[in-house]
C-alpha positions as CSV (number, residue, x, y, z in Angstrom):
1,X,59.8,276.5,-8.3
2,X,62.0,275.8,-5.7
3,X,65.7,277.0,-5.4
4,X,68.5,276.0,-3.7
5,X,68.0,278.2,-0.6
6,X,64.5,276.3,-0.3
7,X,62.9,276.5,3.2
8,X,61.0,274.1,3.4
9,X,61.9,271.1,6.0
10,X,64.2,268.5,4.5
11,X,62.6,265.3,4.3
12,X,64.7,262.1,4.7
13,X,62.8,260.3,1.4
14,X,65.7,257.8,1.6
15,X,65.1,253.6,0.8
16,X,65.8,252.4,3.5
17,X,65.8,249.0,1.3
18,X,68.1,249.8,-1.1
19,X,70.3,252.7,-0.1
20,X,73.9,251.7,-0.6
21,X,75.1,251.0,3.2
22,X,78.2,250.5,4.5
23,X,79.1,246.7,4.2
24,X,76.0,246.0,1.5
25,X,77.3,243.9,-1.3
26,X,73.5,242.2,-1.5
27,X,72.6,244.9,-4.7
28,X,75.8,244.8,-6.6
29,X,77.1,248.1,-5.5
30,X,81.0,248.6,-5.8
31,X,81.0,246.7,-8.9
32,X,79.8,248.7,-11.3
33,X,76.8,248.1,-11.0
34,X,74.6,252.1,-11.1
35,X,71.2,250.1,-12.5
36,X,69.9,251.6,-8.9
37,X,71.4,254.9,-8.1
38,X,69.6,256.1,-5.3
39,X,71.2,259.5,-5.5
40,X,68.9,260.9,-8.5
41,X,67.2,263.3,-8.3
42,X,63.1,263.3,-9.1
43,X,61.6,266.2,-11.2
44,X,58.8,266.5,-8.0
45,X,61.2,266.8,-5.1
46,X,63.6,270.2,-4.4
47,X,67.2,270.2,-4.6
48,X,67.7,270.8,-0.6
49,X,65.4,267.5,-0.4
50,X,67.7,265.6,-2.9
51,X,70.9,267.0,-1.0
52,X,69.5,265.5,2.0
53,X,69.1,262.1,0.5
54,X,72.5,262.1,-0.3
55,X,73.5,262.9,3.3
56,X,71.6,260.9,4.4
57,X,72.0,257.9,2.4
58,X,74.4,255.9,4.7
59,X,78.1,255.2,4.1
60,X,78.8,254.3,0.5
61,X,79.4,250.8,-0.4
62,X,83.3,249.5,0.5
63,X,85.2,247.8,-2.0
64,X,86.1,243.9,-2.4
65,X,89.4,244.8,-1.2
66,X,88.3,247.0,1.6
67,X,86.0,244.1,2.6
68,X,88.4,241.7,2.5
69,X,90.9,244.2,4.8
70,X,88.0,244.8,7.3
71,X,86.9,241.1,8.0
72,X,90.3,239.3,6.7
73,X,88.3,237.3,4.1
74,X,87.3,237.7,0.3
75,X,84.2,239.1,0.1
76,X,81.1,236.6,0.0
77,X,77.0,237.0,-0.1
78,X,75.4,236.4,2.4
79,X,71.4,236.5,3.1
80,X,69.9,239.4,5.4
81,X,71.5,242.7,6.2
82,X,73.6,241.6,9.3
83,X,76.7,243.0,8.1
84,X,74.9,246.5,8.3
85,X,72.9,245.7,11.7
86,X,76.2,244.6,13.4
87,X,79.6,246.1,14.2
88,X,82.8,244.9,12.6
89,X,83.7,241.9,15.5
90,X,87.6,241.1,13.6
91,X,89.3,244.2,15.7
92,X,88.1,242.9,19.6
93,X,89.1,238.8,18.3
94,X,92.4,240.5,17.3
95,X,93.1,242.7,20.7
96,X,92.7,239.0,22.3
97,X,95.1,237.0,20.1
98,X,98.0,240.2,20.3
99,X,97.3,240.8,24.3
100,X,98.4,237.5,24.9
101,X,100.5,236.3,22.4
102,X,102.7,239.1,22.2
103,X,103.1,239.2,26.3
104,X,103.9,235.3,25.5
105,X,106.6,236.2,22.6
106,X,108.5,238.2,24.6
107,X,108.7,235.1,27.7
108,X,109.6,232.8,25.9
109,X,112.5,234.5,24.4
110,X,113.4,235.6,28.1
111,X,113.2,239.4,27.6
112,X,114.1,241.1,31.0
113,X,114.9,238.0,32.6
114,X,111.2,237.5,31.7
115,X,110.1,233.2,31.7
116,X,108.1,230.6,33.1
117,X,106.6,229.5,29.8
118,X,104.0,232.8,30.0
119,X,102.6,231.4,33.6
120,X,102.4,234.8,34.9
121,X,99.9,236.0,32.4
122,X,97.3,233.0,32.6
123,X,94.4,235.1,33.2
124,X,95.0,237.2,30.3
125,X,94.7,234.0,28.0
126,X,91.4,233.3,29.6
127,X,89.9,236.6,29.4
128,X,91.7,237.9,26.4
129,X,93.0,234.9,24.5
130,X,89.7,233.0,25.3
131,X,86.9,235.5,26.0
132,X,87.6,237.8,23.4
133,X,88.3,235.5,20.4
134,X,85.2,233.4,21.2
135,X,83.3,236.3,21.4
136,X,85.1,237.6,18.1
137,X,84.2,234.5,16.4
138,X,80.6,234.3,17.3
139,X,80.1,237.6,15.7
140,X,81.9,236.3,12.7
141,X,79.5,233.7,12.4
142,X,76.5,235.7,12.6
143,X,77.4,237.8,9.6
144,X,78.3,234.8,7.9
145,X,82.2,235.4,7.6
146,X,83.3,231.4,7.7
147,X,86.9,231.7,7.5
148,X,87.9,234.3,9.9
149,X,85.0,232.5,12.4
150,X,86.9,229.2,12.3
151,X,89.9,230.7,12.6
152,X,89.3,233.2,15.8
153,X,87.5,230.3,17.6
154,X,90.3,228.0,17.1
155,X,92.4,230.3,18.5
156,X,90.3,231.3,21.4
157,X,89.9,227.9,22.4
158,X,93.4,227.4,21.8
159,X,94.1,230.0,24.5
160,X,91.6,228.6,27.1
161,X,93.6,225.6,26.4
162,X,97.1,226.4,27.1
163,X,95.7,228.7,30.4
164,X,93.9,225.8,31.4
165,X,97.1,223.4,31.5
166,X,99.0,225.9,33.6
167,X,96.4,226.1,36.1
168,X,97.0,223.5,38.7
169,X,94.1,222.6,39.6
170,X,93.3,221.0,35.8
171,X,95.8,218.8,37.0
172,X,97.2,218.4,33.4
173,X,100.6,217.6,34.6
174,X,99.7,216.6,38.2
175,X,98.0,213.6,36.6
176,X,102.2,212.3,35.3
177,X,103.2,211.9,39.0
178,X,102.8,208.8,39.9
179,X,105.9,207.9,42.0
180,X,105.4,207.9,46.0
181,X,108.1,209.6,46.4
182,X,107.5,212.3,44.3
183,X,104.1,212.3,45.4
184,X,104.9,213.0,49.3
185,X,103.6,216.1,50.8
186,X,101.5,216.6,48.1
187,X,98.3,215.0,49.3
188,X,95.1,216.5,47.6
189,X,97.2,218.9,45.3
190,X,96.1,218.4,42.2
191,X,98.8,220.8,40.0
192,X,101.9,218.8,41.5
193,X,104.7,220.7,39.8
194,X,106.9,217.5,39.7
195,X,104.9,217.1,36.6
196,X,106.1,219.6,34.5
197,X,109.2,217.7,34.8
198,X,107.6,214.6,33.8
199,X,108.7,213.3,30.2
200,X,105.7,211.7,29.6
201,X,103.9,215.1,29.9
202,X,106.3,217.1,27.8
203,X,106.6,214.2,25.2
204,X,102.6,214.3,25.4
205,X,102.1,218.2,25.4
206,X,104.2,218.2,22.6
207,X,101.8,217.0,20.1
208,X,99.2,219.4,21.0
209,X,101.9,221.9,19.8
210,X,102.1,219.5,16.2
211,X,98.8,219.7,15.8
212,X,98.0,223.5,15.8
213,X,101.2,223.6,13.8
214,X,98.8,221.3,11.4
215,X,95.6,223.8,11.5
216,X,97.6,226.8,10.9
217,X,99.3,225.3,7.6
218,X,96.1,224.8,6.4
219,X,94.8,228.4,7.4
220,X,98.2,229.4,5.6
221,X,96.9,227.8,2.5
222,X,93.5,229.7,3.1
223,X,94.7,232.8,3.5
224,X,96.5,232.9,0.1
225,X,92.8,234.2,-0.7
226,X,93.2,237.1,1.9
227,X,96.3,239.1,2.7
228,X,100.0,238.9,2.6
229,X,100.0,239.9,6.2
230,X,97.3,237.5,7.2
231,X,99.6,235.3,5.4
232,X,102.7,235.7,7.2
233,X,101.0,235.6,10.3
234,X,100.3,232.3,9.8
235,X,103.3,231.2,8.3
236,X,105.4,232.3,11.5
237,X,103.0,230.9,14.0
238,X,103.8,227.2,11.5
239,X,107.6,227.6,12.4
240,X,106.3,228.7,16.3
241,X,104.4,225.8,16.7
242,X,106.9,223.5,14.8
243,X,109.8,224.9,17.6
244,X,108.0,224.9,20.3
245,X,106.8,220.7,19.9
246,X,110.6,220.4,19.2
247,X,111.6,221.7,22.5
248,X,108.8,219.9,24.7
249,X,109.9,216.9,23.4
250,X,113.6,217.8,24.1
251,X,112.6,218.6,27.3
252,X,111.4,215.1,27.5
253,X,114.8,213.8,26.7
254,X,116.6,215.6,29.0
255,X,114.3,214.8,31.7
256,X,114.5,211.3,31.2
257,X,118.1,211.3,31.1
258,X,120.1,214.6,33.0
259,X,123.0,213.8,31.8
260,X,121.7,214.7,27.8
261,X,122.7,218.4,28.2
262,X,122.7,218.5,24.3
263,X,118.8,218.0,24.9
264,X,118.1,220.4,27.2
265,X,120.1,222.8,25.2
266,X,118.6,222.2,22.3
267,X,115.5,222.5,24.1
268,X,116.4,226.2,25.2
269,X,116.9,227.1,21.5
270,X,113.7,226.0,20.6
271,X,111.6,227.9,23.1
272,X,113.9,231.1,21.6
273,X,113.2,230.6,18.4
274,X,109.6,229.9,19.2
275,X,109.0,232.9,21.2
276,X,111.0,234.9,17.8
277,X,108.2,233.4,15.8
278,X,105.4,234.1,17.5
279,X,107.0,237.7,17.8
280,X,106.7,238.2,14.3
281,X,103.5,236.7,14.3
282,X,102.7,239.5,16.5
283,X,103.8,242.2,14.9
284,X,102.1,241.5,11.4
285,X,99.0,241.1,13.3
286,X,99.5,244.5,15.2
287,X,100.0,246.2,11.7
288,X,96.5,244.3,10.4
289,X,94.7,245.4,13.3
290,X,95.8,249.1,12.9
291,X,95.0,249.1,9.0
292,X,91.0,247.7,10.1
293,X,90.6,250.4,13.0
294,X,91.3,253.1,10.1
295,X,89.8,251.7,7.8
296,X,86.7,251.3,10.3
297,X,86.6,254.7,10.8
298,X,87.2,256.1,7.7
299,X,89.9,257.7,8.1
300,X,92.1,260.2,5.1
301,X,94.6,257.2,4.7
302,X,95.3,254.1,5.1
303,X,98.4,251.4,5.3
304,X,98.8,248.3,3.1
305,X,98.2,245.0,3.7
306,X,98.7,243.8,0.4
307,X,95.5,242.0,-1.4
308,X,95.9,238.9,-2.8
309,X,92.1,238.2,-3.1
310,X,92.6,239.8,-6.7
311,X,95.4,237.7,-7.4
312,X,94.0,234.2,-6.9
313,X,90.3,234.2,-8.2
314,X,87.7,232.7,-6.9
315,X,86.2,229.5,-8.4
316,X,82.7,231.4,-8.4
317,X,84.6,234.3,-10.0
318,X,86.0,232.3,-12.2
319,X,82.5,230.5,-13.5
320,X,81.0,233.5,-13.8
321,X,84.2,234.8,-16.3
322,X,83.7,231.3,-18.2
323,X,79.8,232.2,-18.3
324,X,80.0,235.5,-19.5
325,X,82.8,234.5,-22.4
């Protein structure tokens, strides 16, 4: 008979097909669901043995709303054990978005006589705004996280976007001078920066601007399904987006015609109040991204981001209610 100071070597007998990982919703676990408990103990094997199943089990199964904190989406099914093959990718498509956008935030409000639209940190939008978000979203996609996939590489090709129109030679506002005179002494320079002066490019940029403004209202409707924080982030970067095509396009005005100083004022507000947007934006999604990297490592506490994944059901949720009734 064996006793609890047994000497024998511990075996690790564990399943490696259905122990309870970390991330694995594909048995039911977290729900209630103990059909399977792996942790029982057989009348042939020892109690040191059974201990050592138990340690060495894997992380216990995370709940919905710890799912839905760690990949900022409800949790879904997906086919294959990915999720436990593959690391967590939200954090390193979230140091991208804040190491750019919050830089950005604080430009455009002119912090420390900081401006320039965010020029001087180009390179960061390409290597953290764009690198790290694609890369972010990728690894989304492989474990079959849809939402936060579309969203990260919107937003990382967002960021290659905006770098790529300040750099001059994409010629994105080279290509508005046309005049001679403007164009003298500029002969094979492609990033003329007469252009940024140009009211057809501001008027033009300016919809760009509208248009993200458009795919983050309908990510703001999404993420009534996630967080309240992944919520507001997307409900400031609306009223960002929405300021900022107001003040390219006042910046067209003025341009057009110097004497409008109401335009070019107005146009000053708007980059303010954009760059005070974004801010916030920036600061909910600093708080999110510290709440994942504890929850990621397991740490004794945690911080809220307030669930809403239990407050609007899903409609598969819902069938299965109407089924089961």
């Amino acid at each position: 008979m064996s006793t609890m100071n047994d000497d024998r070597p511990l075996q690790n007998t564990t399943d490696h097909h259905d122990a309870p990982l970390e991330k694995d919703f594909t048995n039911g676990y977290g729900h209630g669901n103990m059909n399977n408990n792996n942790f029982a103990m057989g009348a042939e094997e020892s109690n040191g043995a059974a201990l050592n199943r138990i340690r060495t089990a894997g992380s216990i199964s995370i709940s919905p709303e710890l799912f839905e904190k760690l990949y900022l989406s409800p949790e879904n099914r997906v086919k294959g054990d990915l999720r436990k093959t593959f690391g967590n990718p939200t954090p390193i498509a979230l140091v991208g978005f804040l190491l750019s956008l919050t830089p950005l935030s604080c430009d455009l409000m002119g912090w420390r006589g900081a401006g320039g639209n965010g020029a001087s940190d180009t390179a960061a939008y390409f290597f953290f705004g764009g690198v790290l978000m694609i890369l972010g979203a990728i690894g989304e996609w492989i474990i079959g996280n849809t939402f936060p996939f579309v969203v990260f590489g919107t937003f990382g090709a967002f960021w290659l976007t905006f770098g790529g129109t300040l750099v001059p030679s994409f010629n994105a506002y080279g290509a508005y001078v046309t005049t001679p005179a403007q164009m003298a002494g500029q002969d094979g320079n492609p990033g003329n920066p007469l252009g940024l002066q140009a009211p057809a490019f501001n008027a033009s940029f300016a919809f760009f601007l509208v248009f993200m403004g458009l795919v983050c209202l309908v990510f703001l409707v999404c993420s009534l399904r996630t967080n309240i924080t992944f919520f507001l982030i997307f409900l400031s970067l609306v009223g960002a987006f929405g300021c900022l095509a107001g003040a390219y396009w006042n910046l067209a005005l003025a341009s057009e015609n110097p004497t409008n100083t109401s335009a070019a004022k107005r146009a000053r507000q708007l980059v303010v109040a954009g760059g005070a947007f974004s801010f916030v934006t920036s600061m909910a999604g600093w708080w999110i991204f510290f709440a994942i990297m504890l929850a990621s490592l397991d740490f004794p506490f945690s911080i809220p981001v307030g669930d809403l994944s239990h407050i609007i059901k899903g409609a598969s949720e819902k069938q299965k209610f109407k089924d089961a009734v």
